[in-house]
N, C-alpha and C positions, 0 to 999 in steps of 0.2 A: 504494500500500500504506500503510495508514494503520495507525500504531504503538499508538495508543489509540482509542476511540472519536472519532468527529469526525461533523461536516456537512460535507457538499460538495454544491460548488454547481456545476453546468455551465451555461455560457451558448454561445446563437451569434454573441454581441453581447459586445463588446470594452467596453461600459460595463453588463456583466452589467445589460442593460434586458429586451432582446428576448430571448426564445424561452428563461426561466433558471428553472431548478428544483433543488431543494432533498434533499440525502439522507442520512440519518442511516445512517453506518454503525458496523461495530464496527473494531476491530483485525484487520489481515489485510486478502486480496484482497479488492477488491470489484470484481465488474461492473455499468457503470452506461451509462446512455444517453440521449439525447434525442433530437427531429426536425433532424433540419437542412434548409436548405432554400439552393435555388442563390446565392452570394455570400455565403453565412455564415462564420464561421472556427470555431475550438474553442477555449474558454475555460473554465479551472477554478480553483476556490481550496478547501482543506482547511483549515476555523476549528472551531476549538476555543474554547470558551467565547464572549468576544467579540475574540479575535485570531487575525489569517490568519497561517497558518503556514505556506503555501504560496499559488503560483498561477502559473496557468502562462496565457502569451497568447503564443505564438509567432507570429512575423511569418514571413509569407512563405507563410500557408496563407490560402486560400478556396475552399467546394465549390464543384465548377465542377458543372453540371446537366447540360448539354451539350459534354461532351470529346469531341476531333474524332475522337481514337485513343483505342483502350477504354474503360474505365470502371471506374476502378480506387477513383478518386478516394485513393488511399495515401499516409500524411503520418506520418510517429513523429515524437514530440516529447517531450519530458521535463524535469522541474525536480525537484531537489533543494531541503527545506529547510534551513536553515540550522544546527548542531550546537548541540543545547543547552548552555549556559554552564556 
């Protein structure tokens, strides 16, 4: 949820290289999405102007393609920024 307008960025790539695109939203929910593909993770950062005000790279995710039991592939993660001064 972003409090002002921003860009965010989703990557599947932990040095936002591979698979990273770009999304200009407003204030409020956004729903947003890219491809992932088997051994990726999920990575995002919320910048306003030229500073990241967020980002989140949680450890301990990567889509697995071929799960032996279902295919759920379900992962919540979340980051908080930090309170304006």
């Amino acid at each position: 949820m972003a409090t002002r307008p921003s860009t965010v960025v989703l990557s599947t790539d932990r040095n936002f290289v591979q698979n990273q695109q770009s999304f200009d939203v407003q204030a409020g929910v956004s729903q947003l999405s890219i491809a992932i593909s088997p051994g990726g993770g999920m990575y995002g950062a919320i910048i306003r102007g030229n500073q990241k005000i967020l980002e989140l790279q949680p450890s301990g995710y990567s889509f697995n393609g071929s799960p032996v039991h279902y295919n759920f592939n379900v992962f919540i993660a979340g980051a908080q920024a930090p309170s304006p001064q």
